[in-house]
N, CA, C and O of each residue as an XYZ file, in Angstrom:
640
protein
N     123.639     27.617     53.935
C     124.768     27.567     53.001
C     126.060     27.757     53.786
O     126.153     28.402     54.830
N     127.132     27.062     53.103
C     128.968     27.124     54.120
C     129.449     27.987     53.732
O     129.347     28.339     52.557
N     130.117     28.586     54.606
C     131.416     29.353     53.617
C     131.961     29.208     52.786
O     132.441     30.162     52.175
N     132.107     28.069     52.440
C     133.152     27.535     51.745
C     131.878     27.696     50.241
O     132.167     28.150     49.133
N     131.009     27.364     50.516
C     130.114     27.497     49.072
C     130.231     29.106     48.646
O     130.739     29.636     47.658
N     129.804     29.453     49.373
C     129.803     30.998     49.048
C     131.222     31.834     48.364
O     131.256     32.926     47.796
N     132.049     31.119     48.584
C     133.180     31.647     48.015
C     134.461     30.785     47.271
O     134.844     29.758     47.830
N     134.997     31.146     46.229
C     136.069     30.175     44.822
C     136.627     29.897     45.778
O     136.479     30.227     46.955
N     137.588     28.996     45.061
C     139.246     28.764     46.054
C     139.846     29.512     46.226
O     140.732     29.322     47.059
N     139.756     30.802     45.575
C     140.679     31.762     45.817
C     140.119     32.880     46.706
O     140.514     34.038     46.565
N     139.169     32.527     47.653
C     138.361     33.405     48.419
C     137.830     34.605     47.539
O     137.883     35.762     47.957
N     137.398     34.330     46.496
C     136.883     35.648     46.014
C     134.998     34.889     45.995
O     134.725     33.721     45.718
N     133.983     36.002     46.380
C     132.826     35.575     46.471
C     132.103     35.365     45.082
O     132.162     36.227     44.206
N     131.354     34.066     44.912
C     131.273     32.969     44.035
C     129.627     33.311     43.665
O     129.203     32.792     42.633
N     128.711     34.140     44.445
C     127.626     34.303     44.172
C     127.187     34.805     42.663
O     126.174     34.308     42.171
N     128.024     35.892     41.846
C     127.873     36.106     40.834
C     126.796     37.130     40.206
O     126.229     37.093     39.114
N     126.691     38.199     41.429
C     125.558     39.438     41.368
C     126.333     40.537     41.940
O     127.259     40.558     42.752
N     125.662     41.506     41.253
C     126.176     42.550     42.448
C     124.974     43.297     43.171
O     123.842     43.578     42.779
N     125.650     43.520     44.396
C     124.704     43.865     45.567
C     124.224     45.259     45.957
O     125.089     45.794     46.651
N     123.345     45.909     45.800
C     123.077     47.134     46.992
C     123.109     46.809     48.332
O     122.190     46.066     48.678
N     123.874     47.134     49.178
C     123.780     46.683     50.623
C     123.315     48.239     51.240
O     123.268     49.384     50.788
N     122.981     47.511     52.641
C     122.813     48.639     53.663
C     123.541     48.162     55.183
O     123.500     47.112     55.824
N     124.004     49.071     55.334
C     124.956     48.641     57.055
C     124.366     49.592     57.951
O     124.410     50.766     57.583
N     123.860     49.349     58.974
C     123.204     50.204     59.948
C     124.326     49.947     61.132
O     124.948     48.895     61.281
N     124.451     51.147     61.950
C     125.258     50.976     62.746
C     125.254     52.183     63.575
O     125.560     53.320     63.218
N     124.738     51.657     65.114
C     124.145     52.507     66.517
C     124.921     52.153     67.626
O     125.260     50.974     67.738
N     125.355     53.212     68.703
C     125.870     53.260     69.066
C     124.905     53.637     70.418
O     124.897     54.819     70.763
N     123.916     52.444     71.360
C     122.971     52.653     72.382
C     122.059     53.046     71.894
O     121.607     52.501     70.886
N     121.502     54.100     72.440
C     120.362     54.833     71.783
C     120.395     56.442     71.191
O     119.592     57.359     71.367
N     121.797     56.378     70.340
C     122.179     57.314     69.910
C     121.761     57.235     68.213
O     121.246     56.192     67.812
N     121.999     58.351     67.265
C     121.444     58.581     65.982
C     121.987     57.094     65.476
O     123.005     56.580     65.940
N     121.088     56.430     64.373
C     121.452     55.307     63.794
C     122.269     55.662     62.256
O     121.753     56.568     61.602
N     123.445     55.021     61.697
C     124.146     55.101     60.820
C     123.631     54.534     60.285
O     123.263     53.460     60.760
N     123.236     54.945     58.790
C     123.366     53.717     57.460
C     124.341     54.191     56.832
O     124.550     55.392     56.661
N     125.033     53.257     56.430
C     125.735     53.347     54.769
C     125.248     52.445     53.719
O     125.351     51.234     53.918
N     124.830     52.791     52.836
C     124.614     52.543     51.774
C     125.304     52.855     50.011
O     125.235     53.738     49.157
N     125.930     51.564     50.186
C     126.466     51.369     48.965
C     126.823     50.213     48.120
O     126.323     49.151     48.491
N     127.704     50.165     46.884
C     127.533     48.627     45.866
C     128.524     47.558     46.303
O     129.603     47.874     46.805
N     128.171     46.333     46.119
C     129.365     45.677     46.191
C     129.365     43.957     45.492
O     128.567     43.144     45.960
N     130.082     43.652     44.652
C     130.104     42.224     44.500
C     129.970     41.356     45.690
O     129.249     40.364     45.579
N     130.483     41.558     46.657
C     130.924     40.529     48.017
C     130.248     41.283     49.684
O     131.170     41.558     50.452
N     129.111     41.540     50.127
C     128.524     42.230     50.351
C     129.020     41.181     52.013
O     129.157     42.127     52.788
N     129.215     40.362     52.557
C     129.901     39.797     53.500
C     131.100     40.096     53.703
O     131.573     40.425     54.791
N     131.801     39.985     52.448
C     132.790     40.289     53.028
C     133.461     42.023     53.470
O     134.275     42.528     54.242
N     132.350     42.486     52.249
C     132.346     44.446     52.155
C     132.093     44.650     53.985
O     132.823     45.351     54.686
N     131.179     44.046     54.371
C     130.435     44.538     55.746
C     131.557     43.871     56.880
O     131.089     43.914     58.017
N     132.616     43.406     56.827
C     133.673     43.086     57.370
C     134.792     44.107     57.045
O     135.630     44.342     57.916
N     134.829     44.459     56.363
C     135.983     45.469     55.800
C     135.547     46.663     56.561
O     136.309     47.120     57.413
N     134.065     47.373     56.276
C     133.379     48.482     56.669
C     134.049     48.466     58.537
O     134.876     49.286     58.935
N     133.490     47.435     59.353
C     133.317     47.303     60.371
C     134.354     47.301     60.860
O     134.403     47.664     62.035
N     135.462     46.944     60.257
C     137.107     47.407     60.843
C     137.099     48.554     60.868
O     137.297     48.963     62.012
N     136.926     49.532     59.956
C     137.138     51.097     60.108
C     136.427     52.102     60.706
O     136.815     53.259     60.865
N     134.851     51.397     61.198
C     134.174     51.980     62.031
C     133.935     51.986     63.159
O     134.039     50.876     63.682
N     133.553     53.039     64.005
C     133.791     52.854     65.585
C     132.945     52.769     66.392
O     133.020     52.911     67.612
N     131.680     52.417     65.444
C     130.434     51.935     65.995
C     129.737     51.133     65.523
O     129.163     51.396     64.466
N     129.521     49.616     66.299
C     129.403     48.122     65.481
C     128.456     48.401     64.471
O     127.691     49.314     64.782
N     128.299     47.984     63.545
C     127.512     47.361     63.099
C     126.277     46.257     63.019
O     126.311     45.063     62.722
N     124.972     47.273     63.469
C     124.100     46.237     64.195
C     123.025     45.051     63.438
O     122.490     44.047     63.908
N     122.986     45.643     62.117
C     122.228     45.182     60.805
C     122.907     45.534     59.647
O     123.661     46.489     59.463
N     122.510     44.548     58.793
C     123.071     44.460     57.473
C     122.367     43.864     56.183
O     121.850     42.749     56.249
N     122.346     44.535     55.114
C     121.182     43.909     54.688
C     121.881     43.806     52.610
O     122.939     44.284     52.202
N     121.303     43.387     52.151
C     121.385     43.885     50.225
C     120.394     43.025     49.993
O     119.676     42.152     50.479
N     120.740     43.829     48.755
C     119.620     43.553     47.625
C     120.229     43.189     46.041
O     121.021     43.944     45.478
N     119.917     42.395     45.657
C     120.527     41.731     44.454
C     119.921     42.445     43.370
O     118.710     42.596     43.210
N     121.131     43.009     42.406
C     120.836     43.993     41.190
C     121.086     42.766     40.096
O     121.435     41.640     40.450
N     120.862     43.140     38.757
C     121.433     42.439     38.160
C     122.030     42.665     37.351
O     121.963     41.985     36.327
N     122.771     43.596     37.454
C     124.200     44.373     36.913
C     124.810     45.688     37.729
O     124.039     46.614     37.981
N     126.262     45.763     38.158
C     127.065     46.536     38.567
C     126.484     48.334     38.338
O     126.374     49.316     39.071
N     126.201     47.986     36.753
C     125.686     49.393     36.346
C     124.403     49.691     37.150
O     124.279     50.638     37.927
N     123.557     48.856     36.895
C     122.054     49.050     37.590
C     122.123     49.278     39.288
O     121.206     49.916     39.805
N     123.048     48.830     40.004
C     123.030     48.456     41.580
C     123.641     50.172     41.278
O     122.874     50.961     41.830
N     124.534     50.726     40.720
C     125.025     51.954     40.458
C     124.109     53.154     40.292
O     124.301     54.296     40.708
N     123.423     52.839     39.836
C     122.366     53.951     39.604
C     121.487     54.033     40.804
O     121.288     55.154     41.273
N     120.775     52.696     41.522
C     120.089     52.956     42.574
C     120.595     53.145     43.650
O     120.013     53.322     44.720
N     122.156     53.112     43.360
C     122.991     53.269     44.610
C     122.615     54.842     45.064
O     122.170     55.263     46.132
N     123.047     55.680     43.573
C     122.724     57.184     43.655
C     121.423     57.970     44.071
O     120.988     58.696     44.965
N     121.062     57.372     42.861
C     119.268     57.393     43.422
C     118.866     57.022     45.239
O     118.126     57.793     45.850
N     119.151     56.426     45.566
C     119.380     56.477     46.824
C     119.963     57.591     47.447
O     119.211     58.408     47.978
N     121.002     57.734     47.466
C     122.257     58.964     47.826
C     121.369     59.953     47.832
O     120.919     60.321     48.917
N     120.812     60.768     46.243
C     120.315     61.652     46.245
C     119.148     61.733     46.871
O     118.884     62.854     47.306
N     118.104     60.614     47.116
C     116.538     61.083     48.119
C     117.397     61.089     49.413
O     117.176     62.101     50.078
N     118.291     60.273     49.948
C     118.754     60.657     51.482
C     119.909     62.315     51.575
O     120.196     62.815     52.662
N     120.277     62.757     50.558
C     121.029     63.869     51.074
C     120.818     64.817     52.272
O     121.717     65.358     52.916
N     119.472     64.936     52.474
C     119.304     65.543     53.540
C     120.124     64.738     55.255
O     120.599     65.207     56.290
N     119.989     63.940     54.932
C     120.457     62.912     56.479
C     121.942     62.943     56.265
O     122.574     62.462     57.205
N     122.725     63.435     55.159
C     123.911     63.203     54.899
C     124.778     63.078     55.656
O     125.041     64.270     55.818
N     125.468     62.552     56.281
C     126.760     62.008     57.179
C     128.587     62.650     56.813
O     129.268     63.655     57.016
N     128.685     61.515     56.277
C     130.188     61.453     55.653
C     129.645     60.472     54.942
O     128.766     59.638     55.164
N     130.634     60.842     53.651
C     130.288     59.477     52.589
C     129.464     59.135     52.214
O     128.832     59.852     51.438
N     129.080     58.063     52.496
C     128.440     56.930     51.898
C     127.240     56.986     53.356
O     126.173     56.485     53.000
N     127.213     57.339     54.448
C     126.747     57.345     55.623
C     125.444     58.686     55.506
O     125.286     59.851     55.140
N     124.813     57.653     56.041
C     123.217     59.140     56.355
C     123.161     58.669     57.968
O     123.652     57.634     58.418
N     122.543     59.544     58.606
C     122.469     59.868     60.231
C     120.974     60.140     60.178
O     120.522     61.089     59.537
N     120.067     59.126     60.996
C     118.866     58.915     61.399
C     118.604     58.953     62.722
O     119.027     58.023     63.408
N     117.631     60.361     63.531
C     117.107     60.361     64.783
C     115.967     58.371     64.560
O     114.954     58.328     63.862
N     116.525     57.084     65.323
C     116.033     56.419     64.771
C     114.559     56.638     65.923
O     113.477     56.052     65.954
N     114.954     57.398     66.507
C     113.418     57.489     67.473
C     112.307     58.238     66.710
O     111.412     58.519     67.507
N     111.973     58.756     65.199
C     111.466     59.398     64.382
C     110.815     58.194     63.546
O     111.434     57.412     62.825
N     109.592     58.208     63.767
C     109.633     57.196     62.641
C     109.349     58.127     60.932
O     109.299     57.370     59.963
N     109.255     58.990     60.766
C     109.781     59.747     59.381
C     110.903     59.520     58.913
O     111.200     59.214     57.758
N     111.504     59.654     59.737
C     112.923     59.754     59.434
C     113.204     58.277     58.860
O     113.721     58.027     57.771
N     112.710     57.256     59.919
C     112.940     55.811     59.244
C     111.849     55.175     58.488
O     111.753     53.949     58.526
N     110.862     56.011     57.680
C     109.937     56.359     56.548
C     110.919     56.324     55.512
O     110.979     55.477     54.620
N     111.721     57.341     55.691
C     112.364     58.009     54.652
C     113.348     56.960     54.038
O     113.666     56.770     52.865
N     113.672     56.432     55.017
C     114.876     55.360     54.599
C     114.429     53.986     53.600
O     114.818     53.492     52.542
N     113.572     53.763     54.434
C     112.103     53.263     53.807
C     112.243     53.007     52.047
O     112.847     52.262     51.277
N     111.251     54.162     51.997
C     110.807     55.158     50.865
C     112.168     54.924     49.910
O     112.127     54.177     48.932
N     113.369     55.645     50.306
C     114.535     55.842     49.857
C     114.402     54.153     48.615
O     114.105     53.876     47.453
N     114.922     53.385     50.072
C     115.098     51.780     49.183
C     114.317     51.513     48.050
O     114.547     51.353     46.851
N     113.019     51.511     48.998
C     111.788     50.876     48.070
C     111.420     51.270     46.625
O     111.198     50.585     45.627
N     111.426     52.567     46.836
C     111.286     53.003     45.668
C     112.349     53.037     44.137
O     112.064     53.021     42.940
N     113.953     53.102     45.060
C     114.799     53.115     44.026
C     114.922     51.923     43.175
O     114.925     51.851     41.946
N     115.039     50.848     44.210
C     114.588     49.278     43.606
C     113.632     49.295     43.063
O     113.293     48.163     42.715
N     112.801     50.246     42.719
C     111.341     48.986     42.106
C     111.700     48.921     40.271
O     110.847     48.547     39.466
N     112.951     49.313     39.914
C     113.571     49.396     38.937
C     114.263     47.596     38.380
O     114.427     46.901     37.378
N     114.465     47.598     39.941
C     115.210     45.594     39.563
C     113.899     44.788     40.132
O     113.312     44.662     41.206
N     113.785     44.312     38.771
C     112.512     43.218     39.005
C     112.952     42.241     39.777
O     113.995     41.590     39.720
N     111.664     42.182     40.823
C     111.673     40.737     41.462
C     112.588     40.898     43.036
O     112.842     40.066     43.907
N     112.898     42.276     42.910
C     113.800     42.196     44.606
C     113.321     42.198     45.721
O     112.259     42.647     46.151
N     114.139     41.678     46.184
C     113.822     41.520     47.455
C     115.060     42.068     48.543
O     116.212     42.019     48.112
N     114.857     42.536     49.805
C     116.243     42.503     50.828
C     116.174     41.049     51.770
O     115.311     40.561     52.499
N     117.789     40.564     51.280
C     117.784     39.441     52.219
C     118.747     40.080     53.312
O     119.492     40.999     52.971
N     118.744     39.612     54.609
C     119.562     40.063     56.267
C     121.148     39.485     55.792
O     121.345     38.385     55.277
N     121.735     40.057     55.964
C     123.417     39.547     55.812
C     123.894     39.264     57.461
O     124.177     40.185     58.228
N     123.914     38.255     57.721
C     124.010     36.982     59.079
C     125.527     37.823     59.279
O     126.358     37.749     58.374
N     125.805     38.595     60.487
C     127.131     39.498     60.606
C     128.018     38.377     61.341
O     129.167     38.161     60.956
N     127.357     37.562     62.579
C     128.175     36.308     62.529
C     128.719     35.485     61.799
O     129.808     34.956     62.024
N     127.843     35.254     60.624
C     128.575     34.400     59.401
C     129.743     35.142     58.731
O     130.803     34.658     58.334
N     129.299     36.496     58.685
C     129.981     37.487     58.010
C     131.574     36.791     58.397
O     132.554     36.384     57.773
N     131.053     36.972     60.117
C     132.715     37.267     61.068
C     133.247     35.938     60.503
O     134.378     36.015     60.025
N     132.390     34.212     60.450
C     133.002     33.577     60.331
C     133.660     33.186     59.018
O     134.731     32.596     59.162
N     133.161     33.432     57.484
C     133.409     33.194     56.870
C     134.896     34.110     56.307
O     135.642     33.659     55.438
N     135.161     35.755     57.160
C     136.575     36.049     56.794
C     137.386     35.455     57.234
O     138.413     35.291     56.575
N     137.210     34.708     58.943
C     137.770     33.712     59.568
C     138.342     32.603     58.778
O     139.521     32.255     58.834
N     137.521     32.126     58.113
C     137.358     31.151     57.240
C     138.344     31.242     56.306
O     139.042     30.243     56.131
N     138.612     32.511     55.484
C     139.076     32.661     53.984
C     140.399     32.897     54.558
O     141.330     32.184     54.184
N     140.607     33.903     55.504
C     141.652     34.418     56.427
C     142.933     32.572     56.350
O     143.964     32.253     55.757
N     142.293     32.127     57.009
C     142.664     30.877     57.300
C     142.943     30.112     56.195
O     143.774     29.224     56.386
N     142.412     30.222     54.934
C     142.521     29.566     53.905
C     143.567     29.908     52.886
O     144.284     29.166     52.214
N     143.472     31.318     52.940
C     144.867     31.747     52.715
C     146.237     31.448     52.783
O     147.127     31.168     51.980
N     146.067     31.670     54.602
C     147.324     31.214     55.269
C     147.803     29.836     54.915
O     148.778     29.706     54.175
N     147.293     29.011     55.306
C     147.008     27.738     54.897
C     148.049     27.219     53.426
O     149.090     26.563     53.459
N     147.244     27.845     52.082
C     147.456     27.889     51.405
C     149.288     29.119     50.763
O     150.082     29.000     49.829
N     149.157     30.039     51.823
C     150.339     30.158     51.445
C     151.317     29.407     51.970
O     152.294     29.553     51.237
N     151.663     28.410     53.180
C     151.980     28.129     54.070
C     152.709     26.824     53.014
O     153.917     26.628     52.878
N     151.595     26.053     52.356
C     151.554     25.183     51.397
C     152.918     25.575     49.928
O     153.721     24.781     49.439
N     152.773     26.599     49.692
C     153.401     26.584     48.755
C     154.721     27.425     49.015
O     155.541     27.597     48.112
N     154.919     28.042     50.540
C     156.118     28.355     51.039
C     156.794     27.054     51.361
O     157.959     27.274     51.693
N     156.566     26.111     51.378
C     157.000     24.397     52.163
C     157.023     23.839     50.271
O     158.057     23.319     49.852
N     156.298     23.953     49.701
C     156.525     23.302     48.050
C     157.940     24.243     47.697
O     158.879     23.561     47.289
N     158.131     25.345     47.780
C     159.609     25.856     47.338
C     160.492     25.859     47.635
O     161.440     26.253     46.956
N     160.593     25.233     49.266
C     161.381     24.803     50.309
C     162.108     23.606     49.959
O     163.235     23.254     50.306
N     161.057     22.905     49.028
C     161.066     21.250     48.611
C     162.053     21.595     47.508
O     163.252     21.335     47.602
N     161.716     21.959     46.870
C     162.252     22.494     45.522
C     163.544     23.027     45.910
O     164.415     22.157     45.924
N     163.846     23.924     46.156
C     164.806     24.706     46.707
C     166.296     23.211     47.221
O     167.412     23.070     46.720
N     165.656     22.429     48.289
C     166.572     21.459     48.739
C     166.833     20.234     48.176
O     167.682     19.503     48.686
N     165.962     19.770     46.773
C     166.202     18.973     45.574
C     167.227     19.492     44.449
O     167.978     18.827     43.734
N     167.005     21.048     44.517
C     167.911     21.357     43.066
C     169.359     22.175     44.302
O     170.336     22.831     43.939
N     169.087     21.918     45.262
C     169.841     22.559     46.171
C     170.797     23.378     46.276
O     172.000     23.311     46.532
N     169.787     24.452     45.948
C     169.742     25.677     46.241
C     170.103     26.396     47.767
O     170.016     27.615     47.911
């Protein structure tokens, strides 16, 4: 699928679900980050995330709810079986050399989902990610660029 499918003309994302995502993010072979939380636009969320964090983002993943409210509840439900790993935020901290620990994370998902029939986790492509803000970034500009030059027009017809 293009970028351009995936998202209106007005760069807002066109898929029409909302998402549980997960962002993992390690820094060598140091504790692994998840954050886990909701989002309509789960490409473009994991682009936003990754500006403010200071350790890439190595995986990315959601899961399609089928309502805001519902992705909300397993968001928590989530939250609450990981409190122990608690981080900051939205972030839990995993020894990922444990495999309990990445049991737990496991466990955490699997179980909170088995509430939305039929889910599944699809991989969120972080290259596409990069290219498709590229993309909208550009489409923007573009588009404002367009209608700064249409008022320009305007402007030197009624001359102004």
């Amino acid at each position: 699928m293009r970028a351009e499918e995936l998202y209106d003309c007005n760069g807002r994302w066109a898929a029409g679900r909302t998402y549980l995502y997960l962002f993992m993010a390690r820094d060598s072979d140091g504790p692994m980050y998840v954050k886990v939380g909701v989002s309509d636009d789960p490409y473009g969320r994991v682009t936003q995330v990754q500006t403010g964090c200071p350790i890439k983002i190595c995986r990315a993943a959601m899961m399609k709810c089928m309502s805001r409210d519902q992705a909300r509840k397993v968001e928590l439900a989530v939250h609450l079986d990981l409190a122990h790993y608690a981080s900051s935020g939205e972030w839990f901290r995993f020894d990922w050399g444990d495999p309990s620990q990445r049991r737990a994370l496991n466990n955490a998902v699997e179980c909170n989902m088995a509430i939305v029939r039929e889910w599944k986790m699809e991989e969120i492509d972080l290259a596409k990610a990069q290219a498709m803000k590229r993309f909208i970034d550009s489409e923007r500009r573009r588009k404002f660029r367009e209608k700064a030059n249409g008022t320009k027009r305007i402007k030197a017809v009624i001359g102004a």
